[in-house]
ROPADREN-289134 format. One record per residue (C-alpha): residue in three letters; x negated, y, z negated. Coordinates in nm, 4 decimals. Each point is the difference from the previous one (the first is absolute). Example, Ala and Ser with C-alpha at 12.3 -4.5 7.8 and 13.67 -1.06 7.14 Angstrom:
ROPADREN-289134
pt rest->ALA; east->-1.2300; north->-0.4500; up->-0.7800
pt rest->SER; east->-0.1370; north->0.3440; up->0.0660
This chain:
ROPADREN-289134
pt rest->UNK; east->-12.1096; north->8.0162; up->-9.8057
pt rest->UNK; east->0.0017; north->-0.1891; up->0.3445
pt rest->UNK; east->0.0347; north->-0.3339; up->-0.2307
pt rest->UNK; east->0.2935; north->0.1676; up->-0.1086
pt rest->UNK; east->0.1317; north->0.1132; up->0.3031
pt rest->UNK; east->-0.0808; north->-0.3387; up->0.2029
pt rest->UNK; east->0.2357; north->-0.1846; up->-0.2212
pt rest->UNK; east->0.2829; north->0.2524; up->0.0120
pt rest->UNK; east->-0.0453; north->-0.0107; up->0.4230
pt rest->UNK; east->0.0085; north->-0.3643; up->-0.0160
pt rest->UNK; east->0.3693; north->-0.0123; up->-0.1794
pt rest->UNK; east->0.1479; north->0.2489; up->0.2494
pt rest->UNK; east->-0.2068; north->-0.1556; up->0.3069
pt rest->UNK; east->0.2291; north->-0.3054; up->-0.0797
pt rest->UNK; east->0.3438; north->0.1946; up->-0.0892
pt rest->UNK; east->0.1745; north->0.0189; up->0.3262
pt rest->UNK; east->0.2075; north->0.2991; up->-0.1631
pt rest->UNK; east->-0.2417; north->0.1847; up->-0.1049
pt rest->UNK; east->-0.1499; north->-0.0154; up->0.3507
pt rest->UNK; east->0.3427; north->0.1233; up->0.2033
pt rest->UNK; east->0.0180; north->0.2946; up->-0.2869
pt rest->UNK; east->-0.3849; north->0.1238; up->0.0560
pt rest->UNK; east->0.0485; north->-0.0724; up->0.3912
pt rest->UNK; east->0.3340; north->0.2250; up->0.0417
pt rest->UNK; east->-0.1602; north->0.2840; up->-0.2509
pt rest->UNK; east->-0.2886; north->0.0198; up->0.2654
pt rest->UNK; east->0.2496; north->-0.0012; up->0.3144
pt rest->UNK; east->0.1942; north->0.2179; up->-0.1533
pt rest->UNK; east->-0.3226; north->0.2362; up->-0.0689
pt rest->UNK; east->-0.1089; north->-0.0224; up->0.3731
pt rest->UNK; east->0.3892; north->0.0751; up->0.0993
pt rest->UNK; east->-0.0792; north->0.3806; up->-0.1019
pt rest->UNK; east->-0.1786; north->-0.0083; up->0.3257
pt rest->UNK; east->0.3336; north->-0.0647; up->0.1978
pt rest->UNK; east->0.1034; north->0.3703; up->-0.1694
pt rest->UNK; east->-0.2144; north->0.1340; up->0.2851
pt rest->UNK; east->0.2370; north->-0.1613; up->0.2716
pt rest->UNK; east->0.3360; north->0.1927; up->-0.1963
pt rest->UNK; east->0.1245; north->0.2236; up->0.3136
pt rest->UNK; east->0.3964; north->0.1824; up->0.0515
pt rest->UNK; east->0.0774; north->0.0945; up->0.3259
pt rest->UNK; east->0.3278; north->0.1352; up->-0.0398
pt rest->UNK; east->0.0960; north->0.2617; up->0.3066
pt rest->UNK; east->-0.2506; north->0.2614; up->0.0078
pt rest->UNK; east->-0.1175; north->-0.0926; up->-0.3775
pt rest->UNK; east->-0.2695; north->-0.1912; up->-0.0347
pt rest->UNK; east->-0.1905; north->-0.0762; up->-0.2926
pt rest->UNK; east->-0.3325; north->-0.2352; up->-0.0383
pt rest->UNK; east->-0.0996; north->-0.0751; up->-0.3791
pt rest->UNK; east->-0.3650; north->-0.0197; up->0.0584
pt rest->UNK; east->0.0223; north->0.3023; up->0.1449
pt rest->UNK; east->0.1480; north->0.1625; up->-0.3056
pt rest->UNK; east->-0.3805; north->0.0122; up->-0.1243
pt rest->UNK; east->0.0244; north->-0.3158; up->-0.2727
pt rest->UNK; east->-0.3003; north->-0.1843; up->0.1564
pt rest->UNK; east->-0.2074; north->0.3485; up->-0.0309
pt rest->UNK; east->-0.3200; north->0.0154; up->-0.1719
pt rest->UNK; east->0.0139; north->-0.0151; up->-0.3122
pt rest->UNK; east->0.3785; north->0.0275; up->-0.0149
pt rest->UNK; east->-0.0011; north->-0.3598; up->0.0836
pt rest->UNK; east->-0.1756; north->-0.1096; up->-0.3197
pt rest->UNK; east->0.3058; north->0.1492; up->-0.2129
pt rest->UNK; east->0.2640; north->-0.1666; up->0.2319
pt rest->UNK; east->-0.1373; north->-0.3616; up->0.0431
pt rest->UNK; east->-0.0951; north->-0.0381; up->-0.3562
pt rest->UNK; east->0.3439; north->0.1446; up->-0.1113
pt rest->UNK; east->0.2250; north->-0.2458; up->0.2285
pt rest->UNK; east->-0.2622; north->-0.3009; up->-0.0939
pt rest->UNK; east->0.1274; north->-0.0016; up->-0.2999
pt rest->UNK; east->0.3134; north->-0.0022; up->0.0361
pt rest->UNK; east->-0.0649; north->-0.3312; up->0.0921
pt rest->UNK; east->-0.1863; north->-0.1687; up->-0.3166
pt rest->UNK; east->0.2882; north->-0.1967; up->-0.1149
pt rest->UNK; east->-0.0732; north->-0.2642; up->0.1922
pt rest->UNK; east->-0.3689; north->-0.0475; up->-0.1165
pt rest->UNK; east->0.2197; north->0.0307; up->-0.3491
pt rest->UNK; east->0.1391; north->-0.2854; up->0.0441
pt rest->UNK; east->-0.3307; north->-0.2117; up->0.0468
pt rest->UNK; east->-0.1004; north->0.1240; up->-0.2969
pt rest->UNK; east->0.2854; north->-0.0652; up->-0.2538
pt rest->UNK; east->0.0059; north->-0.3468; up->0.2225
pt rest->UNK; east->-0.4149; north->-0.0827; up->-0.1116
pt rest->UNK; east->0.1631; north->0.0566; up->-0.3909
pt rest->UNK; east->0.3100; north->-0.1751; up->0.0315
pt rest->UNK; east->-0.1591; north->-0.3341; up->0.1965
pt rest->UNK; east->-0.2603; north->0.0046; up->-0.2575
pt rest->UNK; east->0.2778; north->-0.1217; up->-0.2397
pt rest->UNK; east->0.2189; north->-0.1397; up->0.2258
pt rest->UNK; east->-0.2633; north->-0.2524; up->0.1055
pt rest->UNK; east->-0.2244; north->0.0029; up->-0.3638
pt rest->UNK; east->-0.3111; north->0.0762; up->0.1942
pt rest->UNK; east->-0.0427; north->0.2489; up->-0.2408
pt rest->UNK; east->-0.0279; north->-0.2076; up->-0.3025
pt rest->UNK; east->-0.2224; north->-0.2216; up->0.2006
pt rest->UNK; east->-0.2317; north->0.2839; up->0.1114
pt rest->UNK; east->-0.0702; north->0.1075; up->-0.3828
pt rest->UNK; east->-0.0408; north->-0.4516; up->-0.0258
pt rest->UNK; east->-0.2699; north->0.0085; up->0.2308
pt rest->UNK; east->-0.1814; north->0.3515; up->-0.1680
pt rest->UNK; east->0.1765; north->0.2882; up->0.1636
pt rest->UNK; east->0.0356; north->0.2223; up->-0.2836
pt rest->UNK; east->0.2969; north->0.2200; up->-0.0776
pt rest->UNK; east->-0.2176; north->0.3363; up->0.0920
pt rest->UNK; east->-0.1459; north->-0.1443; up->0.3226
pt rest->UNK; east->0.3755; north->-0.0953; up->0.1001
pt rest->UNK; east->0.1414; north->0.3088; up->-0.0523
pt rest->UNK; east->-0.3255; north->0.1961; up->0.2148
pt rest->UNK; east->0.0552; north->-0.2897; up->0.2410
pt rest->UNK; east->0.3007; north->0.1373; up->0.0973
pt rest->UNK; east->-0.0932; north->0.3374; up->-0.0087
pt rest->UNK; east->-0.2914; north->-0.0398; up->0.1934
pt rest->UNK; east->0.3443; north->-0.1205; up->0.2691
pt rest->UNK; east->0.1386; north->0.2774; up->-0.0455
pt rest->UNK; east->-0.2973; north->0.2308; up->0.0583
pt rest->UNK; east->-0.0914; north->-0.2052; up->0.2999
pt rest->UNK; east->0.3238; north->0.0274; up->0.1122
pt rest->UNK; east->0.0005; north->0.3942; up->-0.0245
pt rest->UNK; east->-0.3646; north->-0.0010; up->0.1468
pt rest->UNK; east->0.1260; north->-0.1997; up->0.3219
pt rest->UNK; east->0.3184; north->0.2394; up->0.0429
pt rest->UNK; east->-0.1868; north->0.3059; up->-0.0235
pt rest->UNK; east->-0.2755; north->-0.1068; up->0.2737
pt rest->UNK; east->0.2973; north->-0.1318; up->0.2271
pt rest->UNK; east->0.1841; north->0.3752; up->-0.0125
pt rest->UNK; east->-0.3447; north->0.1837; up->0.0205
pt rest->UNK; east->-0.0174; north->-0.1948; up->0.3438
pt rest->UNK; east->0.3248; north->0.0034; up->0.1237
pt rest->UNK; east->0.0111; north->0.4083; up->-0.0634
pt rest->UNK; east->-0.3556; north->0.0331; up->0.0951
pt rest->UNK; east->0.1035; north->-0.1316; up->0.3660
pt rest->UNK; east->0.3131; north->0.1783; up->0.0070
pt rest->UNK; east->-0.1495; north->0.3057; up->-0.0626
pt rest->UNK; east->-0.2576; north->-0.0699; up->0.2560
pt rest->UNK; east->0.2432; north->-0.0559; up->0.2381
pt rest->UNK; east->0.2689; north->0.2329; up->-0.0413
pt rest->UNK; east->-0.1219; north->0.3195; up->-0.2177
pt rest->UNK; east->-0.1057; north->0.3344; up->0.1261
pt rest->UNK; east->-0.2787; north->0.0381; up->-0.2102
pt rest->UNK; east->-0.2836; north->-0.2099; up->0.0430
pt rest->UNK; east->-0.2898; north->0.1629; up->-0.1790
pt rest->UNK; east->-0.1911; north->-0.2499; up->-0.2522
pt rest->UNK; east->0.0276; north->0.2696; up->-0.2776
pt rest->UNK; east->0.3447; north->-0.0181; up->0.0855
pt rest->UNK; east->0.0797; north->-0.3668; up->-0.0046
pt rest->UNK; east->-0.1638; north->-0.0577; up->-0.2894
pt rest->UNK; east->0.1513; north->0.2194; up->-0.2265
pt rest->UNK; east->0.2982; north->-0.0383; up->-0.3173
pt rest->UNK; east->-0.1338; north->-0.3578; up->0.0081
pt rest->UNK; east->0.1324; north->0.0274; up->-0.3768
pt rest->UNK; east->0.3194; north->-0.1391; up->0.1187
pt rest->UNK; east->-0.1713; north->-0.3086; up->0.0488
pt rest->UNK; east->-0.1141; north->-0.0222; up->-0.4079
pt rest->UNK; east->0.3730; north->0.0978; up->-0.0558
pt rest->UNK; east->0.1225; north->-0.2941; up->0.1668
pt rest->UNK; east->-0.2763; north->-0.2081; up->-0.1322
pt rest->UNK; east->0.0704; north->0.1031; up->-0.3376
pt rest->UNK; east->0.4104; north->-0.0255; up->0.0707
pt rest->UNK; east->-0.0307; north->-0.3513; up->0.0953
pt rest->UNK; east->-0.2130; north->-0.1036; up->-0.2996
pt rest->UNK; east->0.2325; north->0.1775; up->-0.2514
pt rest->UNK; east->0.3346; north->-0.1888; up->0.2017
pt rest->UNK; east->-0.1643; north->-0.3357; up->-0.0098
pt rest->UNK; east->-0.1102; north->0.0206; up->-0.2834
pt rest->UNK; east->0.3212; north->0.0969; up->-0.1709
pt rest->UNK; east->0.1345; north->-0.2939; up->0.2058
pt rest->UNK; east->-0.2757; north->-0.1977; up->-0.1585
pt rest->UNK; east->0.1240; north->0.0926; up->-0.3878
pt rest->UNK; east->0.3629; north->-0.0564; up->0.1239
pt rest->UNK; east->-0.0873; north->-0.3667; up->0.1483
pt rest->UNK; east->-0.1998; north->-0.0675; up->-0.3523
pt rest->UNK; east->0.2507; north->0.1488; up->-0.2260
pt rest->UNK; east->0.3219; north->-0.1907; up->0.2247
pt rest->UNK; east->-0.1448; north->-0.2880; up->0.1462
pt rest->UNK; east->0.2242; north->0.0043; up->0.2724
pt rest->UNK; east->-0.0642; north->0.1529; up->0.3094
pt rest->UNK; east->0.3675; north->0.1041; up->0.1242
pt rest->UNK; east->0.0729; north->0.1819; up->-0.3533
pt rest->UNK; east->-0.3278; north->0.1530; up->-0.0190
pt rest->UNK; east->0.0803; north->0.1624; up->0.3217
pt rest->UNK; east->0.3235; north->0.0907; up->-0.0980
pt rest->UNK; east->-0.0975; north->0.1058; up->-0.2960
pt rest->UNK; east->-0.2394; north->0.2451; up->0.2124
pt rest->UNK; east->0.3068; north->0.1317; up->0.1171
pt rest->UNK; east->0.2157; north->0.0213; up->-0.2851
pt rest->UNK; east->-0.3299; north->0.2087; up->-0.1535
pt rest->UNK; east->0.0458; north->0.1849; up->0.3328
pt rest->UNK; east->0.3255; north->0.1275; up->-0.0571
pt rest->UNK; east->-0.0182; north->0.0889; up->-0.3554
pt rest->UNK; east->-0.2797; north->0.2122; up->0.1391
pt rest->UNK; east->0.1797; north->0.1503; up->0.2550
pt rest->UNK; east->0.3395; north->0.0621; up->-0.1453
pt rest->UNK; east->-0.1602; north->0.1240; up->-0.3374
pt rest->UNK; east->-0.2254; north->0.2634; up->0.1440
pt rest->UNK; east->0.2443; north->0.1300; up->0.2260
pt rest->UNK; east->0.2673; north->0.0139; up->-0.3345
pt rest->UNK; east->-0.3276; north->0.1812; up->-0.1649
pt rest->UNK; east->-0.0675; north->0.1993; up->0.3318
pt rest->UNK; east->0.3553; north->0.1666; up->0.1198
pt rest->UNK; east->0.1510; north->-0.0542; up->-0.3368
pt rest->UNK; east->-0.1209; north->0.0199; up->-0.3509
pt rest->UNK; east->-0.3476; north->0.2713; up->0.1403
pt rest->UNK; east->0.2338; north->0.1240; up->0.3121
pt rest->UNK; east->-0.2553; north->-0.0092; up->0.2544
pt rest->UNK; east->-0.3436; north->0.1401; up->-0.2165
pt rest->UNK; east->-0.2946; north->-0.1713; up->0.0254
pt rest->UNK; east->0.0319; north->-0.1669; up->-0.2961
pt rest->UNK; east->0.1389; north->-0.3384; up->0.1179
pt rest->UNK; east->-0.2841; north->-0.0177; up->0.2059
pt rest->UNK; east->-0.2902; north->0.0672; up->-0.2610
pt rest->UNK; east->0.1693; north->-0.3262; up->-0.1685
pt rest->UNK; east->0.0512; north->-0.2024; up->0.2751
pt rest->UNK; east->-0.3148; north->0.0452; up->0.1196
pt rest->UNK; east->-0.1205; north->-0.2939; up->-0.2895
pt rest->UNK; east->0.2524; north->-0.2505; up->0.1186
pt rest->UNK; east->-0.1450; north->-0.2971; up->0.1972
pt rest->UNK; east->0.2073; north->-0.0270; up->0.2991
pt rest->UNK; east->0.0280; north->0.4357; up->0.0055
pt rest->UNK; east->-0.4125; north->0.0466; up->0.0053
pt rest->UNK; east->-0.0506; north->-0.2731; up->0.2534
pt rest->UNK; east->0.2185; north->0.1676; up->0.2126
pt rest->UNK; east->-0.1155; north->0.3987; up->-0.0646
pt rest->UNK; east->-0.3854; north->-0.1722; up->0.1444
pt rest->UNK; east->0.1311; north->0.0285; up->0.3604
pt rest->UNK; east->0.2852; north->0.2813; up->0.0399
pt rest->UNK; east->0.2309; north->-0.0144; up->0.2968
pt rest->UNK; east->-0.1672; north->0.1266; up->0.2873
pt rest->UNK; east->0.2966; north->0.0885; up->0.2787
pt rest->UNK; east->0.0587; north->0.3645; up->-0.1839
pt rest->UNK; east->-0.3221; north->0.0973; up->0.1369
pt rest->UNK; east->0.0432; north->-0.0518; up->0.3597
pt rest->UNK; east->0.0509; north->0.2899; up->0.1846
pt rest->UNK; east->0.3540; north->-0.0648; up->0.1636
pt rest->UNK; east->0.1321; north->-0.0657; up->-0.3533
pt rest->UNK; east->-0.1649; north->0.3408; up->-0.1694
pt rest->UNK; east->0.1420; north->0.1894; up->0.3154
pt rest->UNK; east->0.3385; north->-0.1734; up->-0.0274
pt rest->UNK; east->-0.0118; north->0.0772; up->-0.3904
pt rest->UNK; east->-0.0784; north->0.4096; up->0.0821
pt rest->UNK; east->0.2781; north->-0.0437; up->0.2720
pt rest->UNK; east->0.2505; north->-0.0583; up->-0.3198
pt rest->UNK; east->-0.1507; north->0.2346; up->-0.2443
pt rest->UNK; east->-0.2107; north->-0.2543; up->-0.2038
pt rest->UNK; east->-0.3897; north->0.0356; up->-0.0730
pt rest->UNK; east->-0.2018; north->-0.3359; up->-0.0499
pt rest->UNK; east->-0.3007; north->0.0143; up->-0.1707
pt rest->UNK; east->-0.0802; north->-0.2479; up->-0.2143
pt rest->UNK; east->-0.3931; north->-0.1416; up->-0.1348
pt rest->UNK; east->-0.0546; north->-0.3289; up->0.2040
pt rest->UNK; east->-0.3409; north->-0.0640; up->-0.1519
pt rest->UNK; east->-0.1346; north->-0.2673; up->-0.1771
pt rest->UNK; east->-0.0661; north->0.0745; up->-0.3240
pt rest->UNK; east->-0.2368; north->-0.1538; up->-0.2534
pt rest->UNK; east->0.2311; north->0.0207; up->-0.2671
pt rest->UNK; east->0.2470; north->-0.2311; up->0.1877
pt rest->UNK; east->-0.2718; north->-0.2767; up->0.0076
pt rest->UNK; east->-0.0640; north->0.0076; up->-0.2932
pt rest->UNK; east->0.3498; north->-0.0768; up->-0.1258
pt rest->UNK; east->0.0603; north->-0.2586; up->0.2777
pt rest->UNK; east->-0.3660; north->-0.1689; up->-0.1447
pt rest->UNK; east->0.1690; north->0.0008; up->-0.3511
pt rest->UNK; east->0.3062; north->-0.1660; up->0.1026
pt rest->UNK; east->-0.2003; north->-0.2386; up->0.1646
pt rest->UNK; east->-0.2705; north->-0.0310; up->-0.2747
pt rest->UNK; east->0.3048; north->-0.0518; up->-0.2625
pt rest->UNK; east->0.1897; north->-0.2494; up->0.2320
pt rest->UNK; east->-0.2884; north->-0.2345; up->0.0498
pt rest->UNK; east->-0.0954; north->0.0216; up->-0.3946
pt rest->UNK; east->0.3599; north->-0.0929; up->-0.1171
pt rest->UNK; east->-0.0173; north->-0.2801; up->0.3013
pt rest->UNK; east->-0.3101; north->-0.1170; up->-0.2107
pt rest->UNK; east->0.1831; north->0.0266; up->-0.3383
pt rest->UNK; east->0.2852; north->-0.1852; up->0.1109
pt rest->UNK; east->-0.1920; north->-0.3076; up->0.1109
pt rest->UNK; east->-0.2123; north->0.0245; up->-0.3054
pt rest->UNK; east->0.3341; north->-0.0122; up->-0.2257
pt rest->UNK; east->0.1772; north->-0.2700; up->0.1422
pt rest->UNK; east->0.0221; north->-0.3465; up->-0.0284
pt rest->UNK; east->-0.0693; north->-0.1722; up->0.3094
């Protein structure tokens, strides 16, 4: 594995892209910090985020790992990059030359993308870990240390995106229309659940039993959006006559789909290489 992983390190150690890409994602990771410094002082209003409770124990696990990942496009794009320069520059033909085989070249890039998940997940569990200690009102080790599943979730998430990203770069070859054909799987996602959702099953849970199975859709239901359960919201939401409650838990089930996607990407990644002609 670290044979593996050594040689896929060594490409992107000398692609000056790659290195810009995985430098902003981590800059842009530490930037949740500057949420903390988000203040209004507007006449007798005044309104501090942190103070809002979203670097509370253990509310803070749910926020950070939710608005990490809203930034794992660019760690994307270092992925479909590793495929596309592969072919670009026929180092992968001359990798299978000198005795890679097609298996360990497929699980050296996964090994990547694991790594790279492994790496993001440690830098949020810091970064929230000394914003909590900082700014949350409850300090109690039992405390701090619990729903720590939202750090699997976004383990998990990351694995399942890159590794889509992965089957995309394989199956493409390309790295700008493997992310835009992300994208364009994005919207055909969005727009057809929502046709399903308000439309054909008007609003019945139906849409969302089925969507549930769709790669992009059970990457996303790991980590649910966090904001409706701050306090100011929920009172704001009573204020107009609504009542949230919804399940923000992890749930096993989820996992387990987002491991099939990524078990079934990184197989037909495999497949492809094995088919082709190089």
């Amino acid at each position: 594995m670290f044979r593996l992983l050594n040689i896929e390190l060594h490409k992107i150690k000398h692609n000056r892209a790659s290195k810009v890409l995985i430098i902003t994602y981590f800059i842009l990771l530490t930037s949740i910090s500057l949420i903390a410094t988000i203040k209004f002082d507007i006449g007798p209003i005044k309104f501090h985020l942190a103070e809002q409770g979203i670097f509370n124990f253990p509310y803070i696990w749910h926020f950070t790992t939710f608005i990490a990942a809203l930034f794992k496009l660019f760690l994307l794009l270092v992925i479909v990059s590793m495929i596309s320069n592969e072919y670009s520059n026929k180092t992968l033909k001359q990798n299978l030359i000198d005795g890679l085989s097609k298996k360990e070249f497929i699980l050296s890039k996964f090994y990547t993308v694991v790594l790279f998940a492994f790496i993001s997940t440690i830098f949020v569990f810091v970064t929230s870990l000394i914003l909590g200690l900082i700014y949350s009102d409850y300090n109690e080790f039992s405390i701090i240390f619990s729903d720590l599943e939202y750090l699997l979730a976004f383990f998990i998430k990351l694995v399942g995106f890159f590794s889509f990203g992965l089957f995309l770069g394989m199956l493409i070859k390309r790295s700008a229309f493997a992310v835009a054909a992300m994208l364009i799987w994005f919207f055909i996602e969005t727009i057809s659940y929502n046709v399903f959702k308000w439309n054909i099953f008007k609003d019945t849970e139906i849409a969302d039993y089925i969507y549930q199975f769709a790669p992009l859709k059970s990457m996303w239901n790991l980590i649910d959006e966090p904001f409706s359960r701050l306090n100011a919201v929920k009172t704001l939401a009573n204020q107009v006559g609504e009542n949230i409650s919804y399940d923000y838990a992890v749930h096993w089930y989820e996992i387990a789909i987002v491991l099939g996607w990524t078990f079934l990407f990184i197989y037909a990644s495999y497949y492809l290489l094995k088919i082709r002609d190089l």
